[in-house]
VOVOMI-205335 format. One record per residue (C-alpha): x, y, z; residue in three letters. Coordinates in pm, whole numbers, plus 50000, padded with zeros to 5 digits. Example, Ala and Ser with C-alpha at 12.3 -4.5 7.8 and 13.67 -1.06 7.14 Angstrom:
<pts>
512304955050780ALA513674989450714SER
</pts>
This chain:
<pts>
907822897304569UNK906582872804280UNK905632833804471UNK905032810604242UNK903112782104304UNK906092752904324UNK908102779804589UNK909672754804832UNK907472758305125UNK908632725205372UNK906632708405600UNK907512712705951UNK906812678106009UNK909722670405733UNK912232691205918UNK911372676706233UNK912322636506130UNK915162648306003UNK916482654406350UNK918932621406430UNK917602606606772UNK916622574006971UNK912972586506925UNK912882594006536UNK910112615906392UNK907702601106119UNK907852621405764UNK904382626005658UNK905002606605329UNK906662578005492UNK903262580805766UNK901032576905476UNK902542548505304UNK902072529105676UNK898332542805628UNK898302532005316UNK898132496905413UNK894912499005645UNK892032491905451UNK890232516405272UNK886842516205419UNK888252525005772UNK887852561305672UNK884322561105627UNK883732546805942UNK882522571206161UNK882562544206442UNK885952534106373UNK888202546306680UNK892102553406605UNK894962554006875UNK898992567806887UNK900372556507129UNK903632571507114UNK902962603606977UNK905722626106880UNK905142650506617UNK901072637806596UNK901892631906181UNK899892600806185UNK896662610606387UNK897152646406137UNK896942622205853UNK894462602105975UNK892302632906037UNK892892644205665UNK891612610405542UNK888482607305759UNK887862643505646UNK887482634305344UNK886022599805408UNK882782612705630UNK882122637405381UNK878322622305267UNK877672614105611UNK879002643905768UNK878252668905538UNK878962702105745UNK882212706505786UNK882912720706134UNK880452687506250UNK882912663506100UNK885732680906258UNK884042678206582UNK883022645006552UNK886482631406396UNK888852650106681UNK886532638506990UNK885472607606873UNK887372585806656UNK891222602106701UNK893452590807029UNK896782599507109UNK899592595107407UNK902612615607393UNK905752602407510UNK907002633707637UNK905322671007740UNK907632687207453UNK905712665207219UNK902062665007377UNK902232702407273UNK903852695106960UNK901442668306855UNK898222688406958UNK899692718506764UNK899932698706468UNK896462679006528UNK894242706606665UNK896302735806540UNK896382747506924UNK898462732107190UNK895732739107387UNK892572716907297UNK889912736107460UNK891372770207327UNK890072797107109UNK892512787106846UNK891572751006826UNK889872737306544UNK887382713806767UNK885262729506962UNK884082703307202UNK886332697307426UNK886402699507759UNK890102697507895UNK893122717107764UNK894792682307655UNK892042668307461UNK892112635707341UNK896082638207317UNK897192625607668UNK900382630607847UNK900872620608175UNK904752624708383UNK904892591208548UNK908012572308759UNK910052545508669UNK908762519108947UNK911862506109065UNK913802472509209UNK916882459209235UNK918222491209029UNK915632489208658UNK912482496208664UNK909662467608623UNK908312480908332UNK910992490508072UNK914242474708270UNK916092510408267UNK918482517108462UNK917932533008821UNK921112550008801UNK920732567508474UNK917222577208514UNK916192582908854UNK916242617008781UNK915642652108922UNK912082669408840UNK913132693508584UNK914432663308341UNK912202640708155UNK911812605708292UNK911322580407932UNK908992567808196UNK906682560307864UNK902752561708014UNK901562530407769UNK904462506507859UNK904042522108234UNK900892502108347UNK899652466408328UNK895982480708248UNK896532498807907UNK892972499707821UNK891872520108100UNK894182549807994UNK890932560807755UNK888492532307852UNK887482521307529UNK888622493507222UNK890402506106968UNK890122494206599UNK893852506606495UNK896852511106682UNK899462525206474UNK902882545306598UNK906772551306545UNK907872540406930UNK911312551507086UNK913852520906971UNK916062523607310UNK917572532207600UNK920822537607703UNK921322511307947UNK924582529108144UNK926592505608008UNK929922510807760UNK929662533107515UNK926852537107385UNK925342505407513UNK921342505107482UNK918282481007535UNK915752474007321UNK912432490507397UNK910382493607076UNK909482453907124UNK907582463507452UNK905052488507297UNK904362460007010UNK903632435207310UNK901452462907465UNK899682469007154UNK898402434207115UNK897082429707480UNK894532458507359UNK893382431207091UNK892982458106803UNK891632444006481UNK894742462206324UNK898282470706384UNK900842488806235UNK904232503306353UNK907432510306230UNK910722496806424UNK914272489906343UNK915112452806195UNK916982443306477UNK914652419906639UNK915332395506330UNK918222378606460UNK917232386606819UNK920152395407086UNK920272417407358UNK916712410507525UNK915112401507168UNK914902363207127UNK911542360307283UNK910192387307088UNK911652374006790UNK910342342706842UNK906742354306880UNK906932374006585UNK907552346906322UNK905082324706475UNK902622348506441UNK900412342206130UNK898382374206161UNK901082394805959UNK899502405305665UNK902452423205517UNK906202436405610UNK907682464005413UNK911572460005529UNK914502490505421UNK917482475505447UNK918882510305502UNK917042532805739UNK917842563905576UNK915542554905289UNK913002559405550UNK914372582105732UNK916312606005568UNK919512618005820UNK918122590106026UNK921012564606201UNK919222530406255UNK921542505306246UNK920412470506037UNK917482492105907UNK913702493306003UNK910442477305897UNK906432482905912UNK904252459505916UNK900462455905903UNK899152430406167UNK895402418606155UNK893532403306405UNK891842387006204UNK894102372805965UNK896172337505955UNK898112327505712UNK901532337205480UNK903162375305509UNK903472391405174UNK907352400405267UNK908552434105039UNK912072447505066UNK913602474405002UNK917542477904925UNK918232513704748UNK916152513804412UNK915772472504422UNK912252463804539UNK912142421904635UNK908632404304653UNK907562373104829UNK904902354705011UNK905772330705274UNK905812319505655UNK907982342105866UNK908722312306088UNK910562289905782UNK913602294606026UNK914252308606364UNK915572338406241UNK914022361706000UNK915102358305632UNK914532390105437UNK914662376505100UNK912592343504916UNK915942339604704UNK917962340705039UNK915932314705204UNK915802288904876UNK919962292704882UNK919632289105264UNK917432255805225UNK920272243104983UNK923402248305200UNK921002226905487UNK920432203105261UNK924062194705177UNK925222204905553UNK925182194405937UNK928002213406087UNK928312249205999UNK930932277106126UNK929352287906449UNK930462258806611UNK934202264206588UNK933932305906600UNK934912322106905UNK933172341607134UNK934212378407233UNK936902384907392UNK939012352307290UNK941772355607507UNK939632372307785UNK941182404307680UNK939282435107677UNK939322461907364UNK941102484107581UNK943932462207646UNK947712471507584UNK950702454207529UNK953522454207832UNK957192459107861UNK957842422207844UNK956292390207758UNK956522354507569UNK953532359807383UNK952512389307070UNK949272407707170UNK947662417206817UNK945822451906924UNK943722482206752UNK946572499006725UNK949452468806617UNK950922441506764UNK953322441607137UNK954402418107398UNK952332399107624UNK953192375707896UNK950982344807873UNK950562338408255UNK948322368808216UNK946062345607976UNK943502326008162UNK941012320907882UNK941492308207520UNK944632288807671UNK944252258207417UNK944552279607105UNK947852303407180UNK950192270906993UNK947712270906730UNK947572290706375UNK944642309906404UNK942342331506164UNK941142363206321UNK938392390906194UNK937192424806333UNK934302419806568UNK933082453206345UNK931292450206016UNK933302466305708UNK929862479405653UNK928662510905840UNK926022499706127UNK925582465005886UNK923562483005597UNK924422480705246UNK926082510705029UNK924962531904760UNK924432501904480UNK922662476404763UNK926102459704824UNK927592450305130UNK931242440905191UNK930482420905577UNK933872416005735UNK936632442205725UNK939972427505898UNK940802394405769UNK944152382005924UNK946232348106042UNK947792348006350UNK950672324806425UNK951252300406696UNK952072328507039UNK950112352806908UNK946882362707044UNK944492391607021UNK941762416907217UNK937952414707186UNK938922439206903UNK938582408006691UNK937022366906708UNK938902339006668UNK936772323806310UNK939352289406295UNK942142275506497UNK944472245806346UNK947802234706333UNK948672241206001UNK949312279005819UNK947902263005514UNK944462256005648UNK944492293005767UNK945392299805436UNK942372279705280UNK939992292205559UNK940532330705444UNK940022317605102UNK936532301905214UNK935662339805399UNK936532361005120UNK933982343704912UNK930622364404815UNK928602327304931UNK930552329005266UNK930102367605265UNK926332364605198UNK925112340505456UNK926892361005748UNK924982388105614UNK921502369005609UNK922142370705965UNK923882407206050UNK920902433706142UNK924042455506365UNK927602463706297UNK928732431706545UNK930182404506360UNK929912378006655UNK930032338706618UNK925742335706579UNK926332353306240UNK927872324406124UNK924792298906169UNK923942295105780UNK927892290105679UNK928652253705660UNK931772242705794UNK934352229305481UNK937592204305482UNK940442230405506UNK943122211805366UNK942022225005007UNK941512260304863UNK938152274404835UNK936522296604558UNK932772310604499UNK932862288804172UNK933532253004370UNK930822262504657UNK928322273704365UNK928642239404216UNK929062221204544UNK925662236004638UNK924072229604330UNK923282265904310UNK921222283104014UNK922662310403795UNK919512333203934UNK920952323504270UNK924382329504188UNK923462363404030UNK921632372904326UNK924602365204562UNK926982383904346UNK924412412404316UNK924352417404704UNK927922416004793UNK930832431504721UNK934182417804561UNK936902410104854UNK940112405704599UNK943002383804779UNK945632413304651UNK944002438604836UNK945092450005174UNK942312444205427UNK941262480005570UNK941392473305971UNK938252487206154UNK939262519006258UNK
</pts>
């Protein structure tokens, strides 16, 4: 049988971060370009020491090997030497599970055994290597665990299951895992874990190994994690916090859609990699990606408290603060308006009409206990779901924010299903209100803010609050806001049309 030379052969490190999970694999392309931003001379360091500390698939110390290969190559002329030396002395790694300390040795030393016959280095002394995995506990108290806050009940588990107990979060002396300073810490970390909440409710964990990182005081540090941490949330606003007033980012390369990094990948609000150095104080050179658009800019990640992705986002940003002091997530609801659960049905009788997931029904308002003060009120409801899937943009870099748009009358209420976005006493200023949201501007500063499929009343920060007794159109805000027509461009560029004829699609 005739090969020829472009035969598809794939990399079983490409088939492997294909595979959708909570702990995504690293391509070897997408591990490079993170390499890519270390400087150059690292790899002809032969004192330079490298560590993974979340190991998976070992892609990035495999990569790193390749490049010190070929870095040491005056210095370490024979070949089997520079193996030696590269393997036992400069290359690290912790695996998060034992799956994947055999995985990542097979891939680094070509043996899952490092001692073995079949390994490439030939010095070492222990069947693990320089590849670590260690089965710890979760320490618990008061049902989580001190380290990583899961949840007792989830994972105190039996023996045969794996723990997430991750060994470099797992300890408040990281540095005496391999006793040494490290010059570059670089890894993909798990994102989350489930939390045994609803659904598929999950904490943040990614943050944690970041934190853990710096106490080792590398000189660099590199990892890629999903965007969420921008707007904070759910165990984040510290983290966010310290991350913009950090100056020792050097650069963040930002996909607005994970799956451009991750193909068959899932990250909701899309993921970022950054190069952090020690050394370094001063502006982040900020690139983002959106589909085939690439976005440049140089700036302080700490302009405001939340990160903003694009320079062009944060001049229009500026403007609107400029002109504003009272913007829409003062009068936006928080979930669950009426106290009302998703879950929630209506009953045989009642004074009131429960809007629902599925339509509207009765509801008797001595049932009601919170949002009391807006059931006589015209209200303006939308889905507490993006239109867009997990909050990234489509195909063209567009994104269409809020799905359900609706008014509800005076007696009718709603589930957490939806938020309240305006209350007032006349239909007309509902009327003008839905104007305002099906604007592009309105459209595009709830996005500046939406990193997750939750449309919830903090999204609304940037959108200033308007008189409602009049109509509202992008044209009249553009000029209000003294807006440029490379501004305006740039809005209409990023979000899609919301036309007043068309039926809004409900979040189903």
């Amino acid at each position: 049988m005739n090969h020829s030379s472009d035969s598809y052969n794939p990399d079983v490190l490409s088939c492997l971060a294909n595979l959708s999970n909570d702990e995504v694999f690293t391509p070897p392309n997408l591990a490079n370009d993170i390499l890519d931003l270390l400087p150059q001379e690292l790899w002809s360091n032969p004192n330079a020491k490298f560590l993974d500390p979340v190991s998976k698939s070992g892609v990035f110390l495999r990569e790193m090997a390749k490049r010190l290969m070929k870095g040491l190559e005056t210095q370490i002329p024979d070949k089997q030497e520079r193996i030696n030396h590269i393997f036992s002395q400069q290359l690290y790694g912790i695996a998060i599970t034992e799956l994947t300390s055999l995985l990542s040795r097979r891939s680094v030393y070509c043996s899952k055994i490092a001692n073995g016959k079949y390994s490439i280095c030939e010095t070492f002394a222990t069947e693990q290597g320089n590849i670590l995995y260690e089965r710890l506990q979760h320490t618990w108290q008061n049902g989580k665990c001190t380290y990583c806050g899961a949840s007792q009940e989830v994972y105190d588990r039996e023996d045969v299951l794996e723990t997430y107990a991750y060994h470099f979060i797992h300890t408040d002396q990281p540095e005496k895992i391999f006793n040494m300073k490290f010059d570059v810490i670089v890894g993909n970390p798990p994102y989350q874990l489930s939390d045994g909440g609803h659904g598929r409710s999950a904490k943040p964990l990614y943050h944690k190994f970041i934190q853990q990182a710096k106490k080792l005081k590398p000189k660099y540090l590199t990892m890629i994690v999903p965007d969420r941490w921008f707007a904070g949330g759910k165990g984040l606003d510290e983290f966010r916090d310290e991350m913009l007033n950090d100056k020792r980012f050097r650069k963040i390369v930002d996909f607005t859609s994970a799956s451009d990094a991750f193909p068959g990948a899932d990250v909701p609000g899309g993921v970022c990699y950054f190069l952090w150095d020690n050394n370094y104080n001063g502006k982040t050179e900020i690139e983002v990606r959106n589909g085939k658009q690439i976005d440049i800019s140089e700036r302080y990640l700490n302009e405001f408290d939340t990160f903003i992705r694009y320079s062009s986002a944060a001049d229009i940003i500026k403007k609107v603060r400029n002109h504003s002091n009272s913007f829409m997530s003062e009068q936006v609801s928080s979930r669950k308006p009426f106290g009302l659960p998703t879950n929630e049905r209506p009953k045989l009788k009642g004074d009131l009409k429960l809007k629902y997931y599925g339509g509207y029904g009765k509801y008797p308002s001595e049932l009601i206990t919170v949002g009391i003060n807006l059931i006589k009120l015209w209200k303006v409801i939308t889905s507490k779901t993006s239109y867009d899937h997990a909050g990234q943009p489509d195909k063209e870099g567009k994104r269409r924010v809020l799905s359900t748009l609706e008014i509800l009358k005076p007696e009718e209420i709603c589930t957490e299903t939806y938020i309240v976005v305006g209350s007032f006493n006349s239909e007309k200023e509902c009327i003008n209100l839905l104007s305002y949201l099906r604007t592009k501007f309105t459209r595009f500063l709830i996005s500046q803010l939406s990193f997750s499929q939750d449309i919830t009343k903090d999204r609304f920060a940037f959108v200033p609050l308007q008189d409602f007794s009049e109509a509202w159109t992008d044209e009249k805000l553009y000029k209000k806001y003294d807006l440029t027509t490379e501004e305006i461009s740039f809005i209409e560029s990023m979000i899609r049309p919301m036309d007043l004829s068309q039926k809004d699609e409900s979040d189903e």
